[in-house]
N, C-alpha and C positions, 0 to 999 in steps of 0.2 A: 546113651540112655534117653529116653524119649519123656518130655517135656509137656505135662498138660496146659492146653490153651489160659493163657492170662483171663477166660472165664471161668473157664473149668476149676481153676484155682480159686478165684472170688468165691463161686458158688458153694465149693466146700468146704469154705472157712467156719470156724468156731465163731459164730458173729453174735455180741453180746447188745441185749438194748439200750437205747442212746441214751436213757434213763442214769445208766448205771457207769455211763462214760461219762455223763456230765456228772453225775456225784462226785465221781474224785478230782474234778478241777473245781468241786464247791458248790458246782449251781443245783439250785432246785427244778422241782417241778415250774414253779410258778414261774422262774426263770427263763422259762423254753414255750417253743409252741410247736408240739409234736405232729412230725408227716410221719406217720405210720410209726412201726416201732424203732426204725432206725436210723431215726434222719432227726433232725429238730431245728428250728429256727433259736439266737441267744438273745435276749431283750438286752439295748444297749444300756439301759441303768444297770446291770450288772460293772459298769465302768463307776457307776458312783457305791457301789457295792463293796467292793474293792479298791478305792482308791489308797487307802494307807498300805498297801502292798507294794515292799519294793518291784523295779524292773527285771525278767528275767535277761539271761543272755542272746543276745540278737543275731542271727546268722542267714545272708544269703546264700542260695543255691545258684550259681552260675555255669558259663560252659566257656568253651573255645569254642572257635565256626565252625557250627555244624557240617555234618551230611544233608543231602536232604532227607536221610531217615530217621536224624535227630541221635542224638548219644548217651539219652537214660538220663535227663537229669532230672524228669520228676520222678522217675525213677530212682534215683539216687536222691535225692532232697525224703520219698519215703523210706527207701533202706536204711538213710542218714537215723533220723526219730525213733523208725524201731531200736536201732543198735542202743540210741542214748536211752532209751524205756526199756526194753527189752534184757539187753546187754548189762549195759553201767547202771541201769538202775537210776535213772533221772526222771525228774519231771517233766518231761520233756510236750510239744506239741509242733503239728506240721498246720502250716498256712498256704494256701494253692488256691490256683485262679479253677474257676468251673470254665470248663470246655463248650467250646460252640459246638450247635449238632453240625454247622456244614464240616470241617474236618472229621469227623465222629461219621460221619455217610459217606465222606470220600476218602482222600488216602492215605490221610498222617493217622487217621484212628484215635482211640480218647485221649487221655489225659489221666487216668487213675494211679500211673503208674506201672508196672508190668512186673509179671513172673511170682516171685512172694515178695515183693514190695510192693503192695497197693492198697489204696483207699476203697472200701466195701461199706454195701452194696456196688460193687461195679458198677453193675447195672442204672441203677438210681444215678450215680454220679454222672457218668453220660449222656443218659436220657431223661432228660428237662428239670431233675434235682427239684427243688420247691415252685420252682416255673420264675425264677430271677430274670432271664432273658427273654422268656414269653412278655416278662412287667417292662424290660425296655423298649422291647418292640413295640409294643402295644403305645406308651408314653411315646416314644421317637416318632411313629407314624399318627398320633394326635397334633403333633404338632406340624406336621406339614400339611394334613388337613388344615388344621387352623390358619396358615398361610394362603393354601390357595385358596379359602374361602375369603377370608381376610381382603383378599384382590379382586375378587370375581362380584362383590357384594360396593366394595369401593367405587367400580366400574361403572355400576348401574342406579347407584343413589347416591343425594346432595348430602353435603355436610350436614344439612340440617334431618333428614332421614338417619341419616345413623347416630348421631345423637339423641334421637328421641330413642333408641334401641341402647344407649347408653354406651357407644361406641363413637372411637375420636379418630379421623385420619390421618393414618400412618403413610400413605401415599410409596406403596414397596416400589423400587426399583427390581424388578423380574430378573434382568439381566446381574442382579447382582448376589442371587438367591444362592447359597452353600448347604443346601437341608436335600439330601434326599429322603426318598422314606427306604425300611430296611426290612430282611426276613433272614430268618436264622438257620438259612439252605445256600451252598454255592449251586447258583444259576447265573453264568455268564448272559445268558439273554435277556436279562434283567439291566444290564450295565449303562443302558440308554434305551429309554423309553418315552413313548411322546401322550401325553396327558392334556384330557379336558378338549378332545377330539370332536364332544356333540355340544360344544359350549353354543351356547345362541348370538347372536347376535346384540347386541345396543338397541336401545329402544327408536333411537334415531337411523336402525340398518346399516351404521357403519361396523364393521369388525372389531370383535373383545382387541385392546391391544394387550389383552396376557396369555388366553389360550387361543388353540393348543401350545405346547410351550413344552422343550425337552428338558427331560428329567432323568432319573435313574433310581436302582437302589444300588444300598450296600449291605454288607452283611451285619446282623445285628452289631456284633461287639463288637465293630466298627464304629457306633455309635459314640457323640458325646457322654449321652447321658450316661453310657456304662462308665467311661474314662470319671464322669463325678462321680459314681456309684463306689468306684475302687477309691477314689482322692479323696471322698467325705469324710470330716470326723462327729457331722451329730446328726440330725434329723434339721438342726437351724442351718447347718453349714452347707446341707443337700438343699434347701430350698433357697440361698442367696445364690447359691451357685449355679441355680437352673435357672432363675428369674436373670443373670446374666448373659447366660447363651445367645451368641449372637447368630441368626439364623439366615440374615440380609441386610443390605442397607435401604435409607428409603432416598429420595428423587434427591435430596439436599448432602446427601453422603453420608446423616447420621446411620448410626448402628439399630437395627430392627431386633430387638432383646425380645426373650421370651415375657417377658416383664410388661413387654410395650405390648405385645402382641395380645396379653391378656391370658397365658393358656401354661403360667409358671406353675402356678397353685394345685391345675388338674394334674399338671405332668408328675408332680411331688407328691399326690396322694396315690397315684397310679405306683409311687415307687414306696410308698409306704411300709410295705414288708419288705422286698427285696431289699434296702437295707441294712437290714440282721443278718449277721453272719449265718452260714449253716452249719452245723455241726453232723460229723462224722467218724469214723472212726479206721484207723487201719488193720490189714492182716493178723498182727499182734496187739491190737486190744489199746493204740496208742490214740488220745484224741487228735482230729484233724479238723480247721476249718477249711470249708470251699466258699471263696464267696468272689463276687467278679471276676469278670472275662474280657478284661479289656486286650483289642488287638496290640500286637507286641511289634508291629513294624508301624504301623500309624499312629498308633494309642504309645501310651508305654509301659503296660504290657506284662502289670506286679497284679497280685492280690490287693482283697481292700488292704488302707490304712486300719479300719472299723476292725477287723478281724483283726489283724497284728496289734493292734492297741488291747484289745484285750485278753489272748493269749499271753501277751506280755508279763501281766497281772495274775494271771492263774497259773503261768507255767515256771519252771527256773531255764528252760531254754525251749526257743523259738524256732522253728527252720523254715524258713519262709523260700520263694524259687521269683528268679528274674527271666522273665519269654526270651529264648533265644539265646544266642553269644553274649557277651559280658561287652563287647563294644555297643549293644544295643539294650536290654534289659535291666544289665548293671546300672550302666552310665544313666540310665530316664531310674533306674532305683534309686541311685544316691542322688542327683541332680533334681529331681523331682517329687517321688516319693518322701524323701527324708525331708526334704524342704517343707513340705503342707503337714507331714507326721511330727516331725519333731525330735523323731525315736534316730537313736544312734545305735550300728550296725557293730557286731562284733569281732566280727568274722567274717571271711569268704570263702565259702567253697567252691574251686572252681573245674567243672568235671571233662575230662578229654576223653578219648580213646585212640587206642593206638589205630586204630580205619580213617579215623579221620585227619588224624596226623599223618597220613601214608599218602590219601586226598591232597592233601597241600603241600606234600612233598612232589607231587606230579603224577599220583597216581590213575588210571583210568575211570571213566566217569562214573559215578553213585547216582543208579537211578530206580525211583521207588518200583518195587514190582519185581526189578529182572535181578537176575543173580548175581550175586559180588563176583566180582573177577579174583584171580587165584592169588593177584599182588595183594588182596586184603584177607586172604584165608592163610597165605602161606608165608615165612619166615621174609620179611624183608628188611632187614637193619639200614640199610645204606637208603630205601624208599623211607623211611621214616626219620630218622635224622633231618631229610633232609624238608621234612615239615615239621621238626621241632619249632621254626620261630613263629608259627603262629600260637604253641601253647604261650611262649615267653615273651610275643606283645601283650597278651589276655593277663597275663602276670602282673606285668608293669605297670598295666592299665588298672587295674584292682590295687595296688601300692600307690598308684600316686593319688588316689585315695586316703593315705593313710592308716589303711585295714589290713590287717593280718590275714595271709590265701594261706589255702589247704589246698592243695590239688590230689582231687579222687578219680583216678584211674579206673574207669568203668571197664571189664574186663568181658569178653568174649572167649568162647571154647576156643577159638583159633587161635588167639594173643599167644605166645612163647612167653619164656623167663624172659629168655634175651631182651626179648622188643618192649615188656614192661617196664624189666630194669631200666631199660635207656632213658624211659619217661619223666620213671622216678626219679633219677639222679640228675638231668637236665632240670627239671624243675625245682629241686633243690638251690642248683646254682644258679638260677634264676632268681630267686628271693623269694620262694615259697616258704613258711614256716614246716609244712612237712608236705609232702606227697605219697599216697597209700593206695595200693592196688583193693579195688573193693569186688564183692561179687554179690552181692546181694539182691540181684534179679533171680541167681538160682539157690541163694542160701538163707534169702531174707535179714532180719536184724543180724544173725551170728556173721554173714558175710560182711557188712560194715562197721564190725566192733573195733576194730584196729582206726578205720576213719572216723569215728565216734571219739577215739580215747584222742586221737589229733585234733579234734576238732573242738575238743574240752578241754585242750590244752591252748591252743590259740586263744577260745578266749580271754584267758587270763594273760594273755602278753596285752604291754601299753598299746593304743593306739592313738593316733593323733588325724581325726577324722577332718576330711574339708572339702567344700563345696570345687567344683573345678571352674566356677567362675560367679562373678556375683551378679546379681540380678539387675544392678544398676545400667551393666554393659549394653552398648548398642545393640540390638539383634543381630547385626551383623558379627561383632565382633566374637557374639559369643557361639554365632556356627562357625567362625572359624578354630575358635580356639577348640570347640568339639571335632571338627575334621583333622584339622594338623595335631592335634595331641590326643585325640584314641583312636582316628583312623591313621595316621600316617601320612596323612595327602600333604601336598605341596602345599593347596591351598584353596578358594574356594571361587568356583565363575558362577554369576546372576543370569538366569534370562530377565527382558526387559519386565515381564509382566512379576515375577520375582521382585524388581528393584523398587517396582511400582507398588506392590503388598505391601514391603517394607516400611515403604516411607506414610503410606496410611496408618498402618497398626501404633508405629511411633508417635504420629501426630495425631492418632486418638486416645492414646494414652496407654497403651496396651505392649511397650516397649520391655517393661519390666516385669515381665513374662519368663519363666523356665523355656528352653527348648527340648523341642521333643521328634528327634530327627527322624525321617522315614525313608528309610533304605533297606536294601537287602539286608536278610541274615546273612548271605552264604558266600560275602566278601568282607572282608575290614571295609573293603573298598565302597562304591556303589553300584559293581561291574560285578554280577554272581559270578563269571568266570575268570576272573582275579582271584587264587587260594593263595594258602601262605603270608606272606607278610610281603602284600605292595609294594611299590616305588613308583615313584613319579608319574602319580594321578593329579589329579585335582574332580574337586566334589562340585559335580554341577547342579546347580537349587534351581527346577523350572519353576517351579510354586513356594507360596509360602501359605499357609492359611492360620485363623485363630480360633484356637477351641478356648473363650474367654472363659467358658463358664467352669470349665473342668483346670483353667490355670495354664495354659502353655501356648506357644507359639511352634507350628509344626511345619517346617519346610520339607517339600516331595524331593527326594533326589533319587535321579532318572524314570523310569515306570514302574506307578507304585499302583497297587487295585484292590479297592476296597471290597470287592467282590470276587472271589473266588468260581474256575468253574469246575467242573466234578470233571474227572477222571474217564478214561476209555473203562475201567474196570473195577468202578465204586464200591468201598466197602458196603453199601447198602446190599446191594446184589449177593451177600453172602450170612448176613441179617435172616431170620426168621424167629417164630414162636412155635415151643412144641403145645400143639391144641390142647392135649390130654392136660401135658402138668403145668400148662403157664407158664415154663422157664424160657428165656431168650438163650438164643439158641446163635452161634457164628457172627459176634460181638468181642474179636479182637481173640 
């Protein structure tokens, strides 16, 4: 039976106005600030609105190591919401990151969800939603203005000239600058770029010593400020946190803050709306919040705090999604997220599929574009078995936690009985509270009502939630205690420039930081062709850097690019508008 396109679907959804979405979580008109009929920004005093309202139940959407075609879990995190609104008849609300457009124009494609799980307007959600990402860009790239000018202005007049201008010498060290500026497209050619090329000369004709001077961008939600954007919890907390951001050091090794630089206040009013959560709503009529897009290998990679705080309060259950495998998105959710939130998690869902499980059992390569090979369309028991243990480290991983896993079996036309069962019941004995084959990309809410009625039963088991390390720890200690106990590695090797980070960040005080590791998804390991479950690695940290402002200390392990580049065969390239009706047209 043939399948209409995940727009064709959006487009002919029953979509009701967002009016009449936020009435039954409470809010009013006055509450909101409407884009169009079906979209609206929430005013965050809706938190003081609500505050004698108990918590509802909290639950992450997680995965096992992907494909690189990914394995439905926001997919699954919305089949999840419908089945509990739709289905059981709960109050239920879904929490998810907004999508950058560079994926969304090359090859992983959006983020809405897919099939009859998804978040509608599609379209809206994709392309540029209230312009959230447009506000970080625009703030991210103010401030590196602000920098090079900052230097270029330093260069050419006395102490006593820039004080009359009401400006104090920061005296930047260039060589120590971490700011690039960003755009929310992958363009590799962008990755190193040389700046301030027609700079003039010294009044004395000796050479600027700061330009020209190599630069780069990165992709928007690469950005700090999106990482605060997701971590904030008020409009005060957004602005101590930006006026933090350390962007360089100057000639004497102190930290060059957005604070010192003078440019906290514009970058905070620039994010003034972005902010508020957005409100929207799914296929079945469920509300959802979209609100940041922070990168999930650099950043870490959750929805706001902002948004989960108050769904919290309006909903009785929450489904919120962690970017990527559960060794990566989980671990910065509970390690980081929960840490600045405060809110404790109920649940875990954690989604596999039997392709990807077949993957780490040694199957032939998954690669975006070309055709699965027949080991992932056709019956193989003994290929999957034998990449069971990467579902049952993701297990263990989520337990030693202290949280109760659901493992949802996203299912495929091609999947057998056979090869489901084996999942199910390996994951049982694993320490799953339940594991449920779901299908809900082709049956919507009714296909996750069985993972819904599991997933409302977990919450009500005890749990005994805990940090995997406490903040006190050396930095060191506490990347290894995150490599050797949720990746598996032996243990952990510095380059020297690494050991040298290190020992600065400590000795400015910056020691008592979260970690927030950046490695592949598509290994436990830091080796993308590492599947399954490693042995005898060790995690190599060439870098460490500090995102002060957003809260974390973030070490590079092996080649990590803040810049993505587009594809031989970009999903743009199949993008168009029909003239006549204004509908987007080859959008997924």
């Amino acid at each position: 039976m043939s399948v209409p396109s995940d727009i064709e679907i959006a487009q002919a959804a029953d979509i009701r106005p967002i009016v009449e979405i936020a009435a039954k979580l409470g809010f009013t008109e006055d509450d909101l600030d409407l884009y169009g009929k079906y979209k609206a920004k929430v005013h965050l005093d809706v938190l003081e609105k609500f505050a004698d309202r108990p918590q509802g139940k909290y639950i992450d959407v997680t995965a096992i190591t992907p494909t690189p075609l990914g394995e439905g879990k926001t997919t699954t995190t919305i089949g999840l919401t419908q089945a509990l609104g739709s289905v059981l008849g709960k109050n239920v609300m879904a929490c998810i990151r907004q999508p950058s457009m560079g994926p969304t124009f090359n090859i992983k494609g959006g983020a809405a969800g897919g099939g009859y799980s998804q978040i509608i307007p599609m379209e809206d959600f994709n392309l540029h939603l209230t312009g959230d990402i447009h506000a970080i860009s625009v703030a991210h790239n103010l401030v590196a203005a602000a920098l090079d000018t900052r230097m270029y202005h330093e260069s050419r007049q006395s102490d006593e000239a820039l004080q009359r201008r009401g400006v104090t010498r920061i005296d930047i060290d260039p060589d120590t600058i971490m700011w690039n500026r960003v755009v929310d497209v992958c363009d590799r050619s962008l990755r190193e770029i040389m700046i301030g090329l027609n700079d003039d000369k010294l009044k004395d004709g000796s050479p600027s010593p700061i330009f020209p001077r190599k630069t780069g961008y990165d992709i928007s939600v690469a950005s700090e400020l999106m990482a605060i954007l997701a971590l904030t919890t008020s409009l005060k907390d957004m602005r101590e946190r930006i006026g933090r951001v350390v962007v360089a050091l100057d000639k004497k090794g102190e930290p060059v803050t957005l604070e010192r630089l003078g440019v906290a206040g514009a970058a905070t009013v620039l994010l003034k709306d972005a902010i508020m959560p957005n409100l929207m709503q799914t296929l079945e009529g469920q509300p959802a919040f979209v609100h940041a897009g922070p990168f999930a290998n650099i950043a870490h990679g959750n929805s706001s705090i902002i948004a989960d705080m108050i769904a919290l309060k309006v909903a009785d259950y929450v489904v919120t999604e962690s970017g990527f495998g559960a060794d990566i998105g989980m671990e910065k959710f509970f390690n980081i997220k929960c840490r600045y939130s405060g809110l404790i998690p109920n649940a875990v869902v954690l989604v596999a599929t039997v392709r990807a499980l077949k993957m780490h059992g040694g199957g032939p390569k998954v690669t975006p574009g070309a055709p699965l090979d027949k080991a992932y369309t056709e019956e193989n028991l003994e290929l999957l078995e034998a990449g069971l243990g990467n579902l049952g480290a993701h297990i263990k991983n989520a337990l030693r936690f202290g949280i109760p896993v659901v493992v949802a079996v996203n299912s495929f036309a091609t999947d057998t009985p056979a090869e489901l069962e084996m999942v199910r019941q390996y994951a049982v004995e694993q320490g799953a509270e339940d594991a449920v084959v779901s299908n809900h990309w082709a049956e919507g809410g009714k296909g996750a009502a069985a993972l819904a009625e599991a997933v409302v039963a977990a919450c009500e088991k005890p749990s005994n939630f805990q940090f995997l390390y406490p903040l006190e720890w050396p930095i060191k200690k506490k990347i290894e205690t995150i490599a050797t106990q949720i990746y598996g590695a032996d243990g952990v090797t510095y380059e020297p420039l690494a050991e040298e980070q290190i020992a600065k960040f400590e000795e400015a005080g910056f020691g008592n930081l979260p970690i927030c590791m950046a490695k592949t998804h598509l290994s436990l390991s830091h080796d993308p062709t590492l599947k399954g479950v490693p042995k005898g690695f060790t995690i190599p940290v060439r870098e460490v850097r500090a995102s002060v402002g957003a809260g974390f200390i973030y070490p590079l392990i092996g080649k990590m690019s803040t810049m993505p580049g587009l594809a031989t065969h970009p999903a743009f390239m199949d993008i168009d508008i029909d003239p006549e009706t204004g509908k987007i047209i080859g959008l997924f």
